[in-house]
C-alpha positions as CSV (number, residue, x, y, z in Angstrom):
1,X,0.0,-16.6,30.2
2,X,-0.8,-12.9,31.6
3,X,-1.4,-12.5,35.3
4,X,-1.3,-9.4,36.9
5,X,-1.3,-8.9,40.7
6,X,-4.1,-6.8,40.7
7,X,-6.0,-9.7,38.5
8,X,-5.3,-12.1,40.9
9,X,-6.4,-10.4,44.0
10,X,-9.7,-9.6,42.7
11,X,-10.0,-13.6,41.9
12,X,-9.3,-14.4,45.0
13,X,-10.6,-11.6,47.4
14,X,-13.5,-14.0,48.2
15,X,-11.6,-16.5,49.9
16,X,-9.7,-17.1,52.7
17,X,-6.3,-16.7,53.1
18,X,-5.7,-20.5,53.6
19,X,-7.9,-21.1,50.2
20,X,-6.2,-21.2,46.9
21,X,-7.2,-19.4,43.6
22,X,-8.2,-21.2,40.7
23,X,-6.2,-18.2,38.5
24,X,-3.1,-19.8,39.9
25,X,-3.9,-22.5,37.4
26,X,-4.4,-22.8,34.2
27,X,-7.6,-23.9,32.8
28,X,-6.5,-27.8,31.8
29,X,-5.1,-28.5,35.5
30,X,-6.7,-30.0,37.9
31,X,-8.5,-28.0,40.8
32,X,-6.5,-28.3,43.9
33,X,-6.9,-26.6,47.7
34,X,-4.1,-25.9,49.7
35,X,-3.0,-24.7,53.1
36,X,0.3,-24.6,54.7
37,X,0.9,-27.1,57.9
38,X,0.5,-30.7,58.1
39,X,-0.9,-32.6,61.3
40,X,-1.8,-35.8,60.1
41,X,-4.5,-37.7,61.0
42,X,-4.8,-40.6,64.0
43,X,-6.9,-43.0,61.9
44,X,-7.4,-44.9,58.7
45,X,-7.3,-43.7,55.4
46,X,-10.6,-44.0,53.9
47,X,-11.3,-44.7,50.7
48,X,-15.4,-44.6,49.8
49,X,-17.1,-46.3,46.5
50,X,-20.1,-44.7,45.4
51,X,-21.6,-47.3,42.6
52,X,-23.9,-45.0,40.5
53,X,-26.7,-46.3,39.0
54,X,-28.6,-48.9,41.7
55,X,-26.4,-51.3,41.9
56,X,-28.5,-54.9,41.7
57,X,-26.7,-56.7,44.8
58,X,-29.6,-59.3,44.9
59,X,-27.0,-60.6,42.2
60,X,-23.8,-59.7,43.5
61,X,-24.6,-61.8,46.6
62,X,-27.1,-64.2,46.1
63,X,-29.6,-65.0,48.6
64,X,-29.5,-68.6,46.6
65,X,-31.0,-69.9,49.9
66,X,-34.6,-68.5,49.5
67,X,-35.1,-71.0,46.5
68,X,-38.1,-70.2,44.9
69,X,-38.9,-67.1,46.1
70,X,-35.7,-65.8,44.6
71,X,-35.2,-67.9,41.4
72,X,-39.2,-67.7,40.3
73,X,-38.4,-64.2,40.2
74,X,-36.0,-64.2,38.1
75,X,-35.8,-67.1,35.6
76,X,-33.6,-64.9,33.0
77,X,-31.5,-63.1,35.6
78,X,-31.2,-65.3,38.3
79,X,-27.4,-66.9,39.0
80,X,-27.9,-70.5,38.9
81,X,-26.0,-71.9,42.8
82,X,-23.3,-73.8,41.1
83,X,-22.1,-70.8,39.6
84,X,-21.8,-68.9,42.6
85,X,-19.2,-69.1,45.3
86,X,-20.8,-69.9,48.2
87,X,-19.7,-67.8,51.6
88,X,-22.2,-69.0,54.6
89,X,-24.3,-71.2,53.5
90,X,-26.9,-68.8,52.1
91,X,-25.6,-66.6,50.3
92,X,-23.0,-66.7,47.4
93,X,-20.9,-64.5,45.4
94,X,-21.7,-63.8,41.4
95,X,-18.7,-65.2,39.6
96,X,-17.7,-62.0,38.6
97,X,-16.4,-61.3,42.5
98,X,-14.7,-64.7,43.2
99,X,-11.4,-62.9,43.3
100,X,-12.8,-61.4,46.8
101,X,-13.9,-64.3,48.6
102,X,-10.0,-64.9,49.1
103,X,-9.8,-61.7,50.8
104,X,-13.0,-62.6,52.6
105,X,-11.6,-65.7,54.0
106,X,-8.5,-63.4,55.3
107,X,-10.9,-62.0,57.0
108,X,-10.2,-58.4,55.3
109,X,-13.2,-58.3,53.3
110,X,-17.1,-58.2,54.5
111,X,-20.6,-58.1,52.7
112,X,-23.6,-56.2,54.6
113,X,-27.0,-57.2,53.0
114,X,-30.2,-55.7,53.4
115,X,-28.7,-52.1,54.0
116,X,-29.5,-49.0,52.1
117,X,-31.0,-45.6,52.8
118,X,-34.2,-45.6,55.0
119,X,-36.0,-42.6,52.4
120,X,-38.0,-44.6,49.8
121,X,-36.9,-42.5,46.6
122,X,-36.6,-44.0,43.9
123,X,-35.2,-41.6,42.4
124,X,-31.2,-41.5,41.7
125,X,-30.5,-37.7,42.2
126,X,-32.5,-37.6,45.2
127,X,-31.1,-41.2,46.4
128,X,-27.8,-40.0,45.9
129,X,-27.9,-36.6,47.4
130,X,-29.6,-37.7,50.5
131,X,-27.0,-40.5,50.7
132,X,-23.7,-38.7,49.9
133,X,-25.3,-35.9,52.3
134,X,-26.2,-38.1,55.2
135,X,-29.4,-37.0,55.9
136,X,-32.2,-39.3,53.9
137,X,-34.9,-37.6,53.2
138,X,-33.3,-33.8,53.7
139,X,-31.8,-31.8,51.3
140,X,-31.0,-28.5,52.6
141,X,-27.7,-29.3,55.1
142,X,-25.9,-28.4,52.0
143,X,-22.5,-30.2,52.8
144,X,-21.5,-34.0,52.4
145,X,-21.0,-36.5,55.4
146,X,-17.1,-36.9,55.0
147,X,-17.3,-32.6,54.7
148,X,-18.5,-32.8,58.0
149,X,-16.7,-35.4,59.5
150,X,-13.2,-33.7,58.4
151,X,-14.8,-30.4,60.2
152,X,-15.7,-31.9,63.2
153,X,-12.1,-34.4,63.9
154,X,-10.0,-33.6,66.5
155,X,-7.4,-32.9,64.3
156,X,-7.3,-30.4,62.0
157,X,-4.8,-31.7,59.0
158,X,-3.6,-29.2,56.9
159,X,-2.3,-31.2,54.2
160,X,-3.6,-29.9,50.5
161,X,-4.3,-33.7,49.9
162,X,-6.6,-34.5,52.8
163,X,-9.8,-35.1,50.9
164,X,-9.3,-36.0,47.0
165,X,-12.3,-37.0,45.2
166,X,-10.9,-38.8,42.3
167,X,-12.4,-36.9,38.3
168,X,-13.6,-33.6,37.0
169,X,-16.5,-33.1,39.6
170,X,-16.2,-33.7,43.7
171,X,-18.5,-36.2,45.0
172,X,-21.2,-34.1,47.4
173,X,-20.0,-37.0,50.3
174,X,-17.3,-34.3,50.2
175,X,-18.6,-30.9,50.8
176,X,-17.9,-28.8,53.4
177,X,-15.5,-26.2,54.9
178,X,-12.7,-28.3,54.5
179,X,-12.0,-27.8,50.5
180,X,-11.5,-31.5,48.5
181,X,-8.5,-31.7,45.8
182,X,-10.3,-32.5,42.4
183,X,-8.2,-34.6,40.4
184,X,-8.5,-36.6,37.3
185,X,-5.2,-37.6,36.7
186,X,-2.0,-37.2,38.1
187,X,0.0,-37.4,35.1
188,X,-1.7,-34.2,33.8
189,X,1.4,-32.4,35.7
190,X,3.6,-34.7,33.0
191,X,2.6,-34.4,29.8
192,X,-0.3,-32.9,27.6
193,X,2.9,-30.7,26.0
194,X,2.2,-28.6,28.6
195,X,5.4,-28.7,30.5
196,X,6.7,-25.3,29.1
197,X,3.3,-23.6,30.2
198,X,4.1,-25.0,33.6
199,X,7.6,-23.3,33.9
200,X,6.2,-20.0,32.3
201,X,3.1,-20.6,35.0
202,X,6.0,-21.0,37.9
203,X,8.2,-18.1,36.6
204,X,5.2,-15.6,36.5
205,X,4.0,-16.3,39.5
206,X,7.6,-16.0,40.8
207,X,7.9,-12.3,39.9
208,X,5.1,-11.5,41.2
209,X,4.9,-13.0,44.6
210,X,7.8,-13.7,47.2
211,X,7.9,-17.6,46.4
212,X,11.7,-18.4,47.6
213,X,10.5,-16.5,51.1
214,X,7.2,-15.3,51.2
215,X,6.1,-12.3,53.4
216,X,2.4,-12.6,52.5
217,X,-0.2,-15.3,53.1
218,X,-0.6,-14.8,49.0
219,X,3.2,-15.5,48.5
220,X,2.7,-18.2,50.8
221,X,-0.6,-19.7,48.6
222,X,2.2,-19.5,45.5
223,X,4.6,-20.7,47.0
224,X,2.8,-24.1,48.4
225,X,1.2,-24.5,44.7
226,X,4.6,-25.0,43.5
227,X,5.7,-27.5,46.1
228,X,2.5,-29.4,45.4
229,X,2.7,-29.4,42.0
230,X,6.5,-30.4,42.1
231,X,5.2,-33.4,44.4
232,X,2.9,-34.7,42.2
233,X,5.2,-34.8,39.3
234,X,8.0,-36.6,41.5
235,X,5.1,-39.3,41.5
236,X,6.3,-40.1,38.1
237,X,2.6,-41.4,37.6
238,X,3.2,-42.5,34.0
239,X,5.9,-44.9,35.3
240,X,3.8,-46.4,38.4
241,X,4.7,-49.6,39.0
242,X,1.5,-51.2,41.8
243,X,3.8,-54.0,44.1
244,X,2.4,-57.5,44.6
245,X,2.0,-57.4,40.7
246,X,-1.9,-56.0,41.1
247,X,-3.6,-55.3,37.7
248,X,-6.1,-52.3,37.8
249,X,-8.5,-52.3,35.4
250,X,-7.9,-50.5,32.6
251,X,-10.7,-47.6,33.1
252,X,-11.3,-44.5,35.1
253,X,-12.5,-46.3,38.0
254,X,-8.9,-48.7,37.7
255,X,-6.7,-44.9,37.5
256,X,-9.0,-43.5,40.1
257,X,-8.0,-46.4,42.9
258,X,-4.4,-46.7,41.1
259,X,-3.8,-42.9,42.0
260,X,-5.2,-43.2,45.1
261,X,-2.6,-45.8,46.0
262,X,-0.1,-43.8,44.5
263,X,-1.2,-40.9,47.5
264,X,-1.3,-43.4,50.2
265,X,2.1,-44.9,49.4
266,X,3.5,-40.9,49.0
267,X,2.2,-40.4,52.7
268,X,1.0,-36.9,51.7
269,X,-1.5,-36.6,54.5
270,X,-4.5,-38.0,52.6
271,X,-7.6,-38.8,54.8
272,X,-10.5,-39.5,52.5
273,X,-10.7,-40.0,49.2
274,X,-13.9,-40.5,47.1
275,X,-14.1,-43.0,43.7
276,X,-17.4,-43.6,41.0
277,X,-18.1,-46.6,39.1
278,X,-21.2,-45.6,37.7
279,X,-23.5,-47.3,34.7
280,X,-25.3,-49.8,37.3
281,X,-28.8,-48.6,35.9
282,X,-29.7,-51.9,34.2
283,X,-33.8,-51.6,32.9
284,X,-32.7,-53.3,30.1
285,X,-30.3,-55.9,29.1
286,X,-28.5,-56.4,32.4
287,X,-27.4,-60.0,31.7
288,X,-26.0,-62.9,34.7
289,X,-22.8,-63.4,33.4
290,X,-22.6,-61.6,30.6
291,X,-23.6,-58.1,29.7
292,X,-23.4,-54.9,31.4
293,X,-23.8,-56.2,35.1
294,X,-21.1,-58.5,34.5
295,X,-19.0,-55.7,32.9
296,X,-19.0,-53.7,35.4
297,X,-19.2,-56.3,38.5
298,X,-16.2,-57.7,37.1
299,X,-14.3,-54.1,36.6
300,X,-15.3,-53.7,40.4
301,X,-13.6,-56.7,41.8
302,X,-10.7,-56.5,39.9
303,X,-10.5,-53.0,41.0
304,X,-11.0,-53.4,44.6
305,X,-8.6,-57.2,44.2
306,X,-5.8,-54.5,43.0
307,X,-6.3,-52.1,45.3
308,X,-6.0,-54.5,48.2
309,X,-2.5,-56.6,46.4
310,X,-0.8,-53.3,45.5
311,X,-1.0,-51.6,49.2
312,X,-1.0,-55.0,50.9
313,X,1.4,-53.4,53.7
314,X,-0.7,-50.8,53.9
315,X,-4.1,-52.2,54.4
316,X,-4.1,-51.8,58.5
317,X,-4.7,-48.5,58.4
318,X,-6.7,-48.4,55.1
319,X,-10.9,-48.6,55.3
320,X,-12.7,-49.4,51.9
321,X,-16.6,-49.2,51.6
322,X,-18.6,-48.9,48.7
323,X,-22.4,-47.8,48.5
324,X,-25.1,-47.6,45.9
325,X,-28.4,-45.0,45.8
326,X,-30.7,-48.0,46.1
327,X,-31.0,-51.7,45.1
328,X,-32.9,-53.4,41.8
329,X,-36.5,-54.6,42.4
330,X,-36.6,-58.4,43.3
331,X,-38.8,-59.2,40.0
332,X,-37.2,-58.7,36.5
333,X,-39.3,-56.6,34.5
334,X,-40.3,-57.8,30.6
335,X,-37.2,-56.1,29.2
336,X,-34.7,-58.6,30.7
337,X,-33.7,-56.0,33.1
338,X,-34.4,-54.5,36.3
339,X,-36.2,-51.7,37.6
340,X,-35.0,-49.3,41.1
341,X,-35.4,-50.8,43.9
342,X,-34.9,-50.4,47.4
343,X,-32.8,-52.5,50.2
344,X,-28.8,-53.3,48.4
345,X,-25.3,-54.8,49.4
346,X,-22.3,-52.8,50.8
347,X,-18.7,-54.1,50.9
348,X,-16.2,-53.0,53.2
349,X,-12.4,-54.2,52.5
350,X,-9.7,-53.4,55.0
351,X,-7.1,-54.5,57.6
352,X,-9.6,-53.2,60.7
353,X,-12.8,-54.4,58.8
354,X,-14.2,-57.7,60.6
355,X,-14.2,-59.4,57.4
356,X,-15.3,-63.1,56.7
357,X,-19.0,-63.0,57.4
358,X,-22.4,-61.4,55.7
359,X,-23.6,-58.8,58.3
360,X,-27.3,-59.3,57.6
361,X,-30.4,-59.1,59.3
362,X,-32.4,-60.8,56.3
363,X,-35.9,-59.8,56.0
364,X,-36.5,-62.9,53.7
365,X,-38.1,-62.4,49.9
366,X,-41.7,-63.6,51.0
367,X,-44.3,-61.6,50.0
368,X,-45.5,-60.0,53.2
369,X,-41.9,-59.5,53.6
370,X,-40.6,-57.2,50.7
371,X,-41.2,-53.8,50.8
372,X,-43.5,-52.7,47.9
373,X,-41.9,-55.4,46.1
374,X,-38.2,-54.6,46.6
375,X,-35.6,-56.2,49.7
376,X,-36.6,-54.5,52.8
377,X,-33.9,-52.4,54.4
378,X,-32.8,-53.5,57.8
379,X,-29.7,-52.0,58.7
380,X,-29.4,-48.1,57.7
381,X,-26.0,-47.7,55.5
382,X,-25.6,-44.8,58.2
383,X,-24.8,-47.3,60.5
384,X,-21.8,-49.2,58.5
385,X,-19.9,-45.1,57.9
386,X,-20.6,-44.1,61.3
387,X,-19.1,-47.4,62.5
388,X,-16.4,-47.2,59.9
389,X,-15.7,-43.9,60.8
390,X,-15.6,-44.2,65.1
391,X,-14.0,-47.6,65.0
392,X,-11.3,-46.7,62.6
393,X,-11.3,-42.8,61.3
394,X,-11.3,-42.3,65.0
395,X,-13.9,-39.7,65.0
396,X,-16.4,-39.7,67.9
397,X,-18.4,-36.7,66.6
398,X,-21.1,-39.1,65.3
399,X,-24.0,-36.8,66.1
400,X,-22.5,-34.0,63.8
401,X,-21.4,-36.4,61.0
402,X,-25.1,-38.1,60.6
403,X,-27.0,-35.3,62.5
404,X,-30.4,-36.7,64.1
405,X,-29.5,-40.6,63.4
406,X,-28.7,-42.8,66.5
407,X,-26.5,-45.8,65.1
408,X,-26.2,-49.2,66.2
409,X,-22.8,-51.1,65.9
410,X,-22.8,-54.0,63.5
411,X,-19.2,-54.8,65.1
412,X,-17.9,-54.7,61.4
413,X,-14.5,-53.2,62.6
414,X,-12.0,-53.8,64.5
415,X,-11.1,-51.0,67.1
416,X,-8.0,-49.1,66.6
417,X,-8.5,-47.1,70.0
């Protein structure tokens, strides 16, 4: 590999001097940010789920308590109530999540119903961008609701690993000032064959820049690269062994919580980190306990059931929540599927999450009651982050976070202040 100085100045005259150049890198490694210091933060680790698709959690958790007006509905699709684990006498979980209801009667694991973004898109890349932004129905803030709330804490963690969004691409939750780590796996600092590129990297770099003492911010930026990249190779990924005997789920969603775990349990200053399971678009063939639903309901439990065993003496100062763009329609269409909808499920899993219980003002499935045909929304999903995120992030800068939204406590967490 070739690098001149000269080269890498000009790559990196448009940022700052606490930003890091992508030439430091070669192309197959991951994208990382760095700057020097770390203050870590007060709060929880939080770890958000965006389920990509429209999720249909009208069979996740089953309203099996409407009768009628939820199994007429449905006669191909519908979960039948003694396949479901029942939590409060009106709703139950799909099979596929029993694994949870032990953590739910821990008290470590709740279900909010009814909840979803209050702009009626239907469509996913709206949906999503007005959801991972924080602003339904505006597009033009141009950075993510965890960007903002990692502007606007109190502390100002310096740590290269404070926001990670697990992949090739950073959630938009995530933009912002503060720069997110994008990383698909961290055994690509192990193998690939690349570990002779990485010396030859290191040893460039070297000559070039004051890396044993550096006298410049840019010796400084080389300098904490290697430390970073020397840290996650001491995580000796490929030999993880999770504790408790948890079993991810063999998939990029199962590495994506596995390596988040890994961070967490390296106590590398990571704040927020960001995780897709996507696929959820079911029109077609969506199946009750088999097909694709199941597939990937299943892949989620498991995932989230490992995630929770594997840091189990970690979980009090861990936060979990998962989201979806919008819900499935209450009817199944002709195609033994279903079609966008509108008001969905969120979980939230954690030691501070008031677990045990479905938060849920239901607006019931009567006619007069759906909207346009879907599950009317009644708590805005803005409401379970911003809890989330005063109750246990410790952030108070609400009104910056979810600009122009006033939110109403659910009492889903359990104060850490």
């Amino acid at each position: 590999m070739q690098l001149g100085r000269r080269q890498f100045l000009k790559s990196a005259s448009s940022l700052s001097i606490l930003g890091a150049s992508r030439a430091l890198f070669p192309s197959w490694m991951p994208n990382l940010a760095f700057a020097e210091g770390l203050n870590k933060a007060p709060g929880d680790v939080l770890v958000n789920i965006f389920l990509r698709g429209g999720m249909d959690g009208l069979s996740a958790v089953v309203p099996y308590f409407e009768g009628g007006l939820y199994y007429d509905r449905r006669p191909n699709l519908s979960v039948s109530e003694a396949a479901l684990t029942d939590l409060d006498g009106r709703f139950g979980l799909h099979p596929a999540m029993t694994p949870l209801k032990e953590l739910y009667d821990e008290g470590s694991f709740a279900i909010i119903h009814a909840t979803g973004s209050p702009d009626d898109s239907r469509s996913h890349f709206d949906a999503m961008q007005y959801m991972e932004y924080g602003t339904p129905g505006e597009k033009n803030i141009g950075t993510g609701w965890l960007g903002r709330h990692l502007k606007s804490a109190a502390w100002q963690n310096q740590s290269p690993f404070r926001a990670v969004g697990m992949g090739t691409m950073v959630a938009q939750s995530l933009r912002g000032p503060v720069t997110p780590l994008a990383l698909k796996s961290i055994a690509d600092f192990h193998y690939k064959g690349r570990e002779s590129e990485v010396t030859r990297l290191q040893q460039s770099l070297s000559s070039l820049y004051h890396t044993e003492a550096p006298l410049d911010p840019l010796g400084a930026q080389a300098k904490l690269v290697f430390e970073t990249v020397e840290l996650l190779q001491d995580l000796n990924a490929l030999n993880y062994e999770p504790s408790g005997g948890a079993s991810y789920p063999d998939s990029e969603f199962g590495l994506g919580l596995k390596q988040i775990a890994q961070l967490i349990k390296a106590d590398v200053g990571l704040e927020v980190a960001s995780v897709d399971l996507g696929g959820w678009d079911t029109h077609e063939g969506q199946g009750t306990l088999d097909g694709e639903f199941n597939t990937l309901l299943t892949e989620l439990s498991q995932g989230l059931y490992a995630f929770y065993t594997d840091l189990s003496g970690y979980m009090q100062r861990i936060s979990v929540v998962t989201m979806s763009e919008f819900g499935r329609r209450v009817e199944e269409n002709g195609s033994s599927g279903t079609d966008h909808g509108h008001g969905n499920v969120m979980f939230a899993m954690g030691g501070g999450i008031a677990g045990g219980q479905v938060f849920c003002d239901w607006p019931g499935l009567s006619s007069d009651a759906l909207d346009d045909g879907d599950l009317a929304i009644t708590t805005d999903y803005r409401d379970v982050l911003a809890e989330i995120v005063q109750g246990r992030l410790l952030n108070p800068a609400i009104d910056q976070i979810f600009p122009k939204h006033s939110f109403t406590p659910l009492g889903l967490v359990r104060s850490r202040a």
